[in-house]
C-alpha positions in Angstrom: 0.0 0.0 0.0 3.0 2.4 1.0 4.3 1.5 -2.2 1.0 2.4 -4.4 1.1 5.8 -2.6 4.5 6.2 -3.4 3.6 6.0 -6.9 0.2 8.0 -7.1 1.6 10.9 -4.8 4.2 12.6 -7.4 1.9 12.2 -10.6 -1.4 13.2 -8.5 -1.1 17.3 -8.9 0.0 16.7 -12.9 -3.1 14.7 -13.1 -5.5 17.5 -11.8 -3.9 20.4 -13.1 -4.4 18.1 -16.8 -8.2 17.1 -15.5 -8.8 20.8 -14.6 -7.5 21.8 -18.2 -9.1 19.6 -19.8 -12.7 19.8 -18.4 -13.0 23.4 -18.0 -10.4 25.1 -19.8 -10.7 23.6 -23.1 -14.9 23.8 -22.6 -14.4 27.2 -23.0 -12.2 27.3 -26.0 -13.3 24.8 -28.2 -16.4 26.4 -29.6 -13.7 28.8 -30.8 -11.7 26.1 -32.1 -14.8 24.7 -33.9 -15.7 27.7 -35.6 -12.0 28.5 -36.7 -11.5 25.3 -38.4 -15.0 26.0 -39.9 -13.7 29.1 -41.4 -10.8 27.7 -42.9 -12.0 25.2 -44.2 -14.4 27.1 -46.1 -11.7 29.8 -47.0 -9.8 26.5 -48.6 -12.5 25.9 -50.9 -11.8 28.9 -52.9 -7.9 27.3 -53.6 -9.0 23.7 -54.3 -7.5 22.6 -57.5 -9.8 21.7 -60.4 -8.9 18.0 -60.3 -10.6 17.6 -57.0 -13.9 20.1 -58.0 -13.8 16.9 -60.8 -13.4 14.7 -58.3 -16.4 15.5 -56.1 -18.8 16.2 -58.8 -18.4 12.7 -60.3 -19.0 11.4 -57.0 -21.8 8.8 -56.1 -22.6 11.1 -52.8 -22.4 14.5 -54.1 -25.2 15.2 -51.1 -22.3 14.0 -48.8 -19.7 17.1 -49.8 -22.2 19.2 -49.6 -23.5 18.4 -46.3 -20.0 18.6 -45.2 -19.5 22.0 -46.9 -23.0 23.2 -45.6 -22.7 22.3 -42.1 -19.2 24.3 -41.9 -21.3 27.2 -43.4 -24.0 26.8 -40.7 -21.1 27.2 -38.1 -18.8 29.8 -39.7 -22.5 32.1 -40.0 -24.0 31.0 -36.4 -21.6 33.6 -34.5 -23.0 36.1 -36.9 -26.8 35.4 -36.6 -25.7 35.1 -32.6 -24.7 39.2 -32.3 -27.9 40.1 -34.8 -30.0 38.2 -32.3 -28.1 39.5 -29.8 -29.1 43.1 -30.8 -32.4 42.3 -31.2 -33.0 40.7 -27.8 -31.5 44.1 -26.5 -34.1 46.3 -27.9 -36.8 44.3 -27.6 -36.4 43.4 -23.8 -34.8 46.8 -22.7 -37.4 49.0 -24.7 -40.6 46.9 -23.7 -43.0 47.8 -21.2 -42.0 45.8 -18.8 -38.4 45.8 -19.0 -35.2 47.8 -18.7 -31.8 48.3 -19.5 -30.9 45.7 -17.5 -33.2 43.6 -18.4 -32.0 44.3 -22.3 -28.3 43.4 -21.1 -29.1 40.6 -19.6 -31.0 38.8 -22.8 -28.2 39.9 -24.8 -25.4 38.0 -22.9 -27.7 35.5 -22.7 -28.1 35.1 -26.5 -24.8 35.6 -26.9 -23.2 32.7 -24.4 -25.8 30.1 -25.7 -24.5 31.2 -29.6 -21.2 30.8 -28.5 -21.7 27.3 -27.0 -24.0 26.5 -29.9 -20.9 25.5 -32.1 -20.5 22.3 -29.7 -23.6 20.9 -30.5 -23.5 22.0 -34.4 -20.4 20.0 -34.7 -21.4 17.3 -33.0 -24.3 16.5 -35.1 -21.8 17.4 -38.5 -19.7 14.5 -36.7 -22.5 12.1 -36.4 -23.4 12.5 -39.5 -19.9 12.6 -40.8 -18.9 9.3 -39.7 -22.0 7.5 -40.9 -22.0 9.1 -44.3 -17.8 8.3 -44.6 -19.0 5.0 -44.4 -20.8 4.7 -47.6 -18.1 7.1 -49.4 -15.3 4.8 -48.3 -17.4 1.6 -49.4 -17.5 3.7 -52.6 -14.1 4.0 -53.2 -13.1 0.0 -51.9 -15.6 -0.7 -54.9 -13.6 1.3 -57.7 -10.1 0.0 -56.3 -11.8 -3.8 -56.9 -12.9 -2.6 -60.2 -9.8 -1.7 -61.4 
């Protein structure tokens, strides 16, 4: 036993300090992550070369790049809809009869944290359907290696 808490003791505060990071720290930066990516990816569309444009048009799942292209679009505008909503719940909670300033700033950093966080659960449903939809696009291309 003195043994086992010879070997837990030194690697214990590492192992909190990583837990610490990684559960609360990284919480709040991946949605920022996420919608990065999202915006690079779309910026590399513009650059692709024509031989891959080829390539995913003469696909059997063109539905598949473009749900994969669409869903990046979805998160890249979300942060944007997020402020215009934003703005709108201001106005419309601070300027109603029954509200106030306060009241305004409140909704508005309201709308604005649950548009930030939004990106987690917009990318997890891309990544759901992502991996089931790889699925048939890599039993497509098994079938043309056979064929040839």
């Amino acid at each position: 036993m003195s043994q086992l808490k010879n070997d837990i003791a030194p690697a214990l505060l590492p192992a909190v300090v990583s837990a610490l990071t990684v559960c609360v720290v990284r919480f709040f930066t991946i949605p920022w992550s996420i919608w990065k990516g999202a915006a690079l990816r779309l910026a590399d569309m513009r650059q692709r070369d024509e031989a891959e444009v080829l390539a995913s048009s003469r696909s059997e799942f063109p539905v598949f790049d473009w749900l994969r292209t669409a869903w990046d679009g979805l998160i890249f505008l979300s942060w944007f809809i997020g402020a215009i909503m934003a703005l709108m719940a201001f106005f419309t909670v601070a300027f109603s009869f029954y509200g106030g300033f306060l009241s305004g700033i409140s909704a508005m950093i309201g709308t604005l944290v649950t548009t930030y966080f939004s990106v987690i659960v917009m990318s997890l449903a891309k990544e759901s359907l992502i991996i089931i939809l790889s699925i048939a696009l890599n039993v497509e291309r098994i079938s043309k290696e056979k064929r040839t």
